[in-house]
Backbone as CSV, one residue per row, in Angstrom:
resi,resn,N_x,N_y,N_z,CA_x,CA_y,CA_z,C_x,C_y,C_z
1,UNK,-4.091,15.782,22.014,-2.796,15.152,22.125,-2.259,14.845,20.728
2,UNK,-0.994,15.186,20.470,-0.400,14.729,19.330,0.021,13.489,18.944
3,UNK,-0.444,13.031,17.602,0.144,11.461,17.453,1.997,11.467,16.889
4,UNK,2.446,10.816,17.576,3.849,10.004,17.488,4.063,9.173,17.038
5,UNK,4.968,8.833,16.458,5.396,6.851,15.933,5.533,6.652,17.288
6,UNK,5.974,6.824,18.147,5.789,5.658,19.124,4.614,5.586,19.685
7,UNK,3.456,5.955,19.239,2.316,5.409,19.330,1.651,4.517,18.749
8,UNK,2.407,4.596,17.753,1.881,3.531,16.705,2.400,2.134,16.685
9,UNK,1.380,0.784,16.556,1.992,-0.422,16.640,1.462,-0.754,14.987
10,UNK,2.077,-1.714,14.329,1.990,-2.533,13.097,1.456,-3.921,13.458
11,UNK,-0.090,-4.062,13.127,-0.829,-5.071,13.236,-1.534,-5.978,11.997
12,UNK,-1.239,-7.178,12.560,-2.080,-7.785,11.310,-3.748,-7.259,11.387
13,UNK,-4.392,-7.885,10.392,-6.024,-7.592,10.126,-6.839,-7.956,10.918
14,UNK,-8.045,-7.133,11.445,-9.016,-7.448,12.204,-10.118,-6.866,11.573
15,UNK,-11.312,-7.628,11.995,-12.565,-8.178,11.887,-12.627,-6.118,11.609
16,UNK,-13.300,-5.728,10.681,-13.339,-4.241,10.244,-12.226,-3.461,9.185
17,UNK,-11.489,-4.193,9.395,-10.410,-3.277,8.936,-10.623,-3.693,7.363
18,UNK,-11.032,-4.153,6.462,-11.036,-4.677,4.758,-12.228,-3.476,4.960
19,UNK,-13.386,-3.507,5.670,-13.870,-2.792,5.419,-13.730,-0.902,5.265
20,UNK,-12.749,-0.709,6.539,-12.187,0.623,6.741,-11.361,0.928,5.195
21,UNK,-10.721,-0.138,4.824,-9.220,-0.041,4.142,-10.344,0.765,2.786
22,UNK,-11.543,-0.159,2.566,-11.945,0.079,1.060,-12.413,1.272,1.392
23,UNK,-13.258,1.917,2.293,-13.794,2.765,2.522,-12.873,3.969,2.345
24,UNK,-11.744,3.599,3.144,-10.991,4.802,3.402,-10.278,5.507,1.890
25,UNK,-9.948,3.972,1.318,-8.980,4.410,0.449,-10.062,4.995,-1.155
26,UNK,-11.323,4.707,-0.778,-12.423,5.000,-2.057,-12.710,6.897,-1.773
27,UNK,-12.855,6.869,-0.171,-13.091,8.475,0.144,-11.654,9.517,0.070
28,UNK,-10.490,8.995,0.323,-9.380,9.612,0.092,-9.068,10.147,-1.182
29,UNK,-8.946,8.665,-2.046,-8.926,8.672,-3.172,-9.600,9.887,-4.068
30,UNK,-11.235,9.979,-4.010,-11.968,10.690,-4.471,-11.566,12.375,-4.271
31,UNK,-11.418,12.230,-2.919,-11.139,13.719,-2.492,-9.574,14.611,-2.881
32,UNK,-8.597,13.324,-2.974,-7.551,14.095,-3.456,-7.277,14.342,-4.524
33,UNK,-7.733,13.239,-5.403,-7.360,13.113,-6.829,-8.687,12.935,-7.750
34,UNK,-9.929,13.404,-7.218,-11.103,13.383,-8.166,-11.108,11.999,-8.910
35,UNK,-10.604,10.692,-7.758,-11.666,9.339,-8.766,-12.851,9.050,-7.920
36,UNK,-13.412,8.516,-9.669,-14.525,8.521,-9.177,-15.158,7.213,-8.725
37,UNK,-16.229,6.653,-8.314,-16.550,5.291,-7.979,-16.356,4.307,-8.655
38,UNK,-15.358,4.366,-9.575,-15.298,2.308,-10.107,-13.687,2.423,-9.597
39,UNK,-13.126,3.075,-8.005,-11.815,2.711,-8.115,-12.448,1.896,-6.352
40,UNK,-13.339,1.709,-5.954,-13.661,1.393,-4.762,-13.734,0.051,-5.196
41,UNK,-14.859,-1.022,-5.994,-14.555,-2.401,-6.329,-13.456,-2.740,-6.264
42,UNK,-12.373,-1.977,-7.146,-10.867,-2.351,-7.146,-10.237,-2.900,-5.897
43,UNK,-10.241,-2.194,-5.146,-9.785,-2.330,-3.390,-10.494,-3.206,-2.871
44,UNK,-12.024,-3.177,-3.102,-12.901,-4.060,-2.579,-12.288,-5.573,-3.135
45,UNK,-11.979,-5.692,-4.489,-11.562,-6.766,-4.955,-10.053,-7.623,-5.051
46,UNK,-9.306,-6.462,-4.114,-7.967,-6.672,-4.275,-8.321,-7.426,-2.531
47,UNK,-8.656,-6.491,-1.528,-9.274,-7.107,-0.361,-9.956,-8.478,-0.557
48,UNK,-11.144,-8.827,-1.199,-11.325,-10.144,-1.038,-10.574,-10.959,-1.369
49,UNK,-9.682,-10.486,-2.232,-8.815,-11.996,-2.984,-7.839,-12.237,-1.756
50,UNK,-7.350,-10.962,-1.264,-6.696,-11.676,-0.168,-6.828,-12.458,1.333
51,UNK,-8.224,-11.649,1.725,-8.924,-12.426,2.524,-8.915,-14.070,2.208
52,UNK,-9.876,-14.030,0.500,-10.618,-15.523,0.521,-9.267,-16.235,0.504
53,UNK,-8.105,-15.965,0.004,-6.914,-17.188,-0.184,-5.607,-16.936,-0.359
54,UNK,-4.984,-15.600,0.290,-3.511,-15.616,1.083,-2.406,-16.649,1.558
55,UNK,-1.499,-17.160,0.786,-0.671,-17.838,2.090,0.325,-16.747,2.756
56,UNK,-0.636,-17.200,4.490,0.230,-16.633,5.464,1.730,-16.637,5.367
57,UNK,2.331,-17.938,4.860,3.749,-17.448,4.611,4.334,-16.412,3.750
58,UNK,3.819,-16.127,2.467,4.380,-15.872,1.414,3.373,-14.174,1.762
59,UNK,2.466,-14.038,2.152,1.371,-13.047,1.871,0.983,-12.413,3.274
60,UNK,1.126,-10.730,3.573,0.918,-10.630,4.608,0.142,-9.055,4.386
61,UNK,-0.799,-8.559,5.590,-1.062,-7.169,5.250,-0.821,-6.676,7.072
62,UNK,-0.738,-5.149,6.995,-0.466,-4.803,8.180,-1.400,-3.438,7.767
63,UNK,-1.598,-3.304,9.450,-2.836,-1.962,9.679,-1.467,-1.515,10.895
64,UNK,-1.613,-0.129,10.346,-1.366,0.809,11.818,-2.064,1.266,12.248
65,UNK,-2.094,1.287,13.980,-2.724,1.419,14.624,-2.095,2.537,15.726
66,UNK,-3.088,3.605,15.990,-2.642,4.129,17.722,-3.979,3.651,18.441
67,UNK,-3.762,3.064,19.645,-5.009,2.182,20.214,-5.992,1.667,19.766
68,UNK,-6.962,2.314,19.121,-8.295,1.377,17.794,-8.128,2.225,16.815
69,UNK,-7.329,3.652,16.441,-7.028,4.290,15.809,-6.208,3.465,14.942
70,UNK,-7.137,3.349,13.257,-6.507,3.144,12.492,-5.494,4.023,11.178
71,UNK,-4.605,3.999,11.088,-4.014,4.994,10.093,-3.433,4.738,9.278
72,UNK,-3.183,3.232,9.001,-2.290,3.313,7.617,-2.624,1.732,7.060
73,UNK,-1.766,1.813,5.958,-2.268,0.142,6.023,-0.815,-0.141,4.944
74,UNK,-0.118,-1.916,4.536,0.533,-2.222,3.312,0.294,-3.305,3.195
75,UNK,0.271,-4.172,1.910,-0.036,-5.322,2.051,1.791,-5.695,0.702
76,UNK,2.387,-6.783,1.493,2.933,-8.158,0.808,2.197,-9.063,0.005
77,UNK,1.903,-9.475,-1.523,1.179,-10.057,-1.927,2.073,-10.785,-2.615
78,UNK,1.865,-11.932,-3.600,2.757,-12.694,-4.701,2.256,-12.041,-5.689
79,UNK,3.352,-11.502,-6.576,3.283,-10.676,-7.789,3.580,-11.705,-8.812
80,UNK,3.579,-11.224,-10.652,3.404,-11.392,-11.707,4.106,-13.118,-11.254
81,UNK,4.957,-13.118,-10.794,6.222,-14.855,-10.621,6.380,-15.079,-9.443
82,UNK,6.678,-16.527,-8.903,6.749,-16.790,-7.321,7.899,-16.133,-6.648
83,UNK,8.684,-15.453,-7.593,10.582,-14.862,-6.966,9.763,-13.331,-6.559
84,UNK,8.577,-12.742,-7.495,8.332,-11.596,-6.963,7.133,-10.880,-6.106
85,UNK,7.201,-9.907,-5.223,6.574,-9.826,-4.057,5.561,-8.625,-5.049
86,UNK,4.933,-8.518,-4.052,4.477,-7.166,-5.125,3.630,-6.401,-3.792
87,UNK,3.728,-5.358,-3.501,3.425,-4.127,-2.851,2.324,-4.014,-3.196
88,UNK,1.000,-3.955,-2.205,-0.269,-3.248,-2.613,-0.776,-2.767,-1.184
89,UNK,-1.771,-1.512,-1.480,-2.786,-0.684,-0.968,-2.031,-0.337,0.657
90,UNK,-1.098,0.188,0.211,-0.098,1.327,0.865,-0.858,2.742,1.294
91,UNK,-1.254,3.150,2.185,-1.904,4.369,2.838,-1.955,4.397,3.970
92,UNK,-1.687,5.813,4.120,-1.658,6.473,5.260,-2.274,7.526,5.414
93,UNK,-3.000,7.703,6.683,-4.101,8.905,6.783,-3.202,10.477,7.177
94,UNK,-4.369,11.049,6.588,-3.299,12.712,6.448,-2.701,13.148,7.961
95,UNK,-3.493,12.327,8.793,-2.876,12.738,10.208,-1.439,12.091,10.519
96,UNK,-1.283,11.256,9.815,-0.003,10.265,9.917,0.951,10.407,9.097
97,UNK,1.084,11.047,8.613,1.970,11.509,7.229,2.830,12.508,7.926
98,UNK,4.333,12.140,7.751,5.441,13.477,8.123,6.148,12.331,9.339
99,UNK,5.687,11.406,9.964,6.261,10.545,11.430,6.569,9.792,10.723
100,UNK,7.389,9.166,9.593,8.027,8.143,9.370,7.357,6.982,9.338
101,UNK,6.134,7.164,9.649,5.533,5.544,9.588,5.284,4.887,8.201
102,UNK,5.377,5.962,7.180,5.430,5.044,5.787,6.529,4.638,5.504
103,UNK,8.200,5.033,6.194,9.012,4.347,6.225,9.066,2.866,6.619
104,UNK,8.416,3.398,8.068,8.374,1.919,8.644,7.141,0.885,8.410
105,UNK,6.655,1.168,7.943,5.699,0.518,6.753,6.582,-0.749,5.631
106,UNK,6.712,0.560,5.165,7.539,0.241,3.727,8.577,-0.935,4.303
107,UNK,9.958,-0.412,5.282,10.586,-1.700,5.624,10.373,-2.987,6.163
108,UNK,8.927,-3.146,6.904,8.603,-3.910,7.339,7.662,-5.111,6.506
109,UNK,7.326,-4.568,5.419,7.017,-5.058,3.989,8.170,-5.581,3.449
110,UNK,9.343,-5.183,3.242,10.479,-5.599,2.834,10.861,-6.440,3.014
111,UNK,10.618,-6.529,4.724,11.848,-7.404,5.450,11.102,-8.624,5.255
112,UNK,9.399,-9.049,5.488,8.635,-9.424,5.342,8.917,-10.468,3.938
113,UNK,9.162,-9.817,2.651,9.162,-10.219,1.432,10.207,-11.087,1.713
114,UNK,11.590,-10.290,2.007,13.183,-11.071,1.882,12.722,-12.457,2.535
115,UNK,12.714,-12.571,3.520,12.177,-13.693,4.717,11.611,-14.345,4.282
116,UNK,10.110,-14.258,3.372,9.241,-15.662,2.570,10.156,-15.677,0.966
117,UNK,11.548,-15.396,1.015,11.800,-15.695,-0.053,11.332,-15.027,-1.342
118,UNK,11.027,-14.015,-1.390,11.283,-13.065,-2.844,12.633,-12.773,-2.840
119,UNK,12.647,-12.536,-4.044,13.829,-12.009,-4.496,13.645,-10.458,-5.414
120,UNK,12.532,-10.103,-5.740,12.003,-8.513,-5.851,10.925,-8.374,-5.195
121,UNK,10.488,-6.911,-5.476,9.336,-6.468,-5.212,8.916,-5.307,-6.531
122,UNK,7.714,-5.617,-6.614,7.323,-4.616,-7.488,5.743,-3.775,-6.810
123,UNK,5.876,-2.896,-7.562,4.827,-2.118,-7.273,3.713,-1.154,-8.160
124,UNK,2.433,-0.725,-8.196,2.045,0.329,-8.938,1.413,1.521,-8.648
125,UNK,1.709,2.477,-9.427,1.249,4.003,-8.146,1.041,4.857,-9.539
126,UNK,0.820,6.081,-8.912,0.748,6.907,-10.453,1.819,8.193,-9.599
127,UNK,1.968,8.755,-10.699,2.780,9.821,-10.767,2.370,11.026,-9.595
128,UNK,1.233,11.270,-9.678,0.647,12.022,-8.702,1.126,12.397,-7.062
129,UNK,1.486,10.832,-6.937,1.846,10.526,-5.447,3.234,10.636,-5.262
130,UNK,3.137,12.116,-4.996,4.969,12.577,-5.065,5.450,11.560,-3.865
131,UNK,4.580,11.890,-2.714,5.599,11.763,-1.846,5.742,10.123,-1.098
132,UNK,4.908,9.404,-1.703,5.226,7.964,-2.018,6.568,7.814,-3.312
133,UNK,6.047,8.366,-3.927,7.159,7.675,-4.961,8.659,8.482,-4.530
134,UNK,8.980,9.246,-3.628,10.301,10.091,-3.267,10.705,8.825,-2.192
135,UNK,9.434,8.107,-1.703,9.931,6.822,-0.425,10.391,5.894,-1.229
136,UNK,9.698,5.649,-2.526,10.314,4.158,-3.264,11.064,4.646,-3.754
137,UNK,11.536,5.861,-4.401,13.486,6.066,-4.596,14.060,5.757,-3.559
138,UNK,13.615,6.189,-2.464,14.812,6.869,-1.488,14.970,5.134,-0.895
139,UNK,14.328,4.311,-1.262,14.736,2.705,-1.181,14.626,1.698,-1.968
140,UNK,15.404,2.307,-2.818,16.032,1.587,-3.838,14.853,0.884,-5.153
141,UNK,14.161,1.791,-5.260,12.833,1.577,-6.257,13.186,1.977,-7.181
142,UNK,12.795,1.317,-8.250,13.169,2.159,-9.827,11.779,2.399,-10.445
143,UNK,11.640,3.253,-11.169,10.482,3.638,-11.926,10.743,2.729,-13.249
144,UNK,9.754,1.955,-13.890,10.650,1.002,-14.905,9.406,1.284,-16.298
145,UNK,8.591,1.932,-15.003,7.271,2.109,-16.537,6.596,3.063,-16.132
146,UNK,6.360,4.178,-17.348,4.812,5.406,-16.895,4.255,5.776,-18.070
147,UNK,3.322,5.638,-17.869,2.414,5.799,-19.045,0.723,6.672,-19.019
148,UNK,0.375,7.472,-19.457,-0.668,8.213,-19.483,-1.777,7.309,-19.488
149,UNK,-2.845,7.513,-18.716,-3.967,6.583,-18.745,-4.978,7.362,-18.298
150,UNK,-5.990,7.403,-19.014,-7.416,7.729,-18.409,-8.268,6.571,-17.446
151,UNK,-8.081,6.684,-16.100,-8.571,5.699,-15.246,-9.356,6.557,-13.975
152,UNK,-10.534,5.512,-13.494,-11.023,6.381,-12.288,-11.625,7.317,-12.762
153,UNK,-11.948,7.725,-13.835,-12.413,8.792,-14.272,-11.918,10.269,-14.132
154,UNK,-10.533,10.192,-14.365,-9.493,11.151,-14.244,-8.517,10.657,-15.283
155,UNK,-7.831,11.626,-15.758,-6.465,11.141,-16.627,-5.030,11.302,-15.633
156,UNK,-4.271,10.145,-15.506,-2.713,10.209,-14.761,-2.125,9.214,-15.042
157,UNK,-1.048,9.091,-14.724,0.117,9.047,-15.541,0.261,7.429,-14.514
158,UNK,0.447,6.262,-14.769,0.398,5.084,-14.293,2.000,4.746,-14.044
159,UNK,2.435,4.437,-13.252,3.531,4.057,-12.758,3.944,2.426,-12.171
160,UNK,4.832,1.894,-12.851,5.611,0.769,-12.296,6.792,0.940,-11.455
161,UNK,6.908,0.386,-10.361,8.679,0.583,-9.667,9.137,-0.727,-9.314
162,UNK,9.908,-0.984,-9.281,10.501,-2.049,-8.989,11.998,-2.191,-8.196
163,UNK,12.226,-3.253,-7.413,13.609,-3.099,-6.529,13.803,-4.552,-6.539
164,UNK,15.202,-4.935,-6.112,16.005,-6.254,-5.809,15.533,-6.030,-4.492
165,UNK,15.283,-7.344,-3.892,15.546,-7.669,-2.404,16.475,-8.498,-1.995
C-alpha cells in the first residue's frame, strides 16, 4: 500500500522516539553524506537537552507518524535570544519525501513559533541538502551565512537561514 499525507498525523514525543530520531538521523546521515560517528552524540545531545529541560510553551518537537510508522521529525527550540525560535533536527525518511509533509512540517513549526511569541526563526543545514534548503526559500528563509567546514568527517559547506515571523 502506498503512503499518503493523509496518512500521516503530527505527534508530539513518545517513549522511543529520541531514541529512533538519533538512530535514524546517525544512519541516514552516514549513508547519504559519508559522516562519520561523532555526528550521532550531536543529536544524541541536542535530544537530551531537550528532553531534560524544554518549556512546553516556548519549545516543542513533533514526530510523523502513519500508525507506529515513524517518518519524519522537527523540533521548535529557543535560539541564540528569547525573540528567536530556532529550527532543529528536521527529517524525513526517503519513503516520505515528494507528499508535502516537510511542508507541513515546516508550517506547523512556524505557526508553533509565531504563537509562543518569536518573532524569527533561524536555522542550520549545509549546502548539500538541496531540497530542504529550496523549502526554506520557498518560505521566506534567507541564507545569511555559508561557509566551508570540515565536519563529521567530511568537508561541506555550513549554512545559516533565517526568516521574520
Amino acid at each position: 500500500m502506498a503512503l499518503s499525507a493523509s496518512d500521516v498525523v503530527l505527534d508530539g514525543l513518545r517513549i522511543g522516539d529520541a531514541g529512533w530520531l538519533v538512530m535514524r538521523h546517525a544512519e541516514r546521515y552516514a549513508a547519504d553524506e559519508g559522516f562519520d560517528a561523532s555526528f550521532e552524540p550531536l543529536v544524541a545531545r541536542i535530544l537530551a537537552g531537550f528532553l531534560e529541560g524544554h518549556d512546553p510553551a516556548r519549545e516543542r518537537g513533533w514526530i510523523a507518524r502513519a500508525g507506529e510508522r515513524r517518518l519524519g521529525s522537527i523540533f521548535c527550540v529557543e535560539g541564540p535570544t528569547p525573540d528567536t525560535a530556532k529550527l532543529r533536527l528536521f527529517y524525513l525518511e526517503p519513503e516520505a519525501r515528494g507528499l508535502g509533509l516537510g511542508q507541513r512540517l515546516l508550517q506547523e513549526c512556524m505557526a508553533f513559533a509565531r504563537a509562543a511569541g518569536y518573532r524569527r526563526m533561524t536555522l542550520w543545514t549545509h549546502e548539500s541538502h538541496r531540497a530542504a534548503c529550496a523549502l526554506y526559500a520557498r518560505n521566506g528563509f534567507a541564507c545569511v551565512r555559508s561557509e566551508p567546514v570540515h565536519s563529521f568527517g567530511t568537508d561541506l559547506v555550513e549554512q545559516e537561514w533565517v526568516r521574520d515571523l
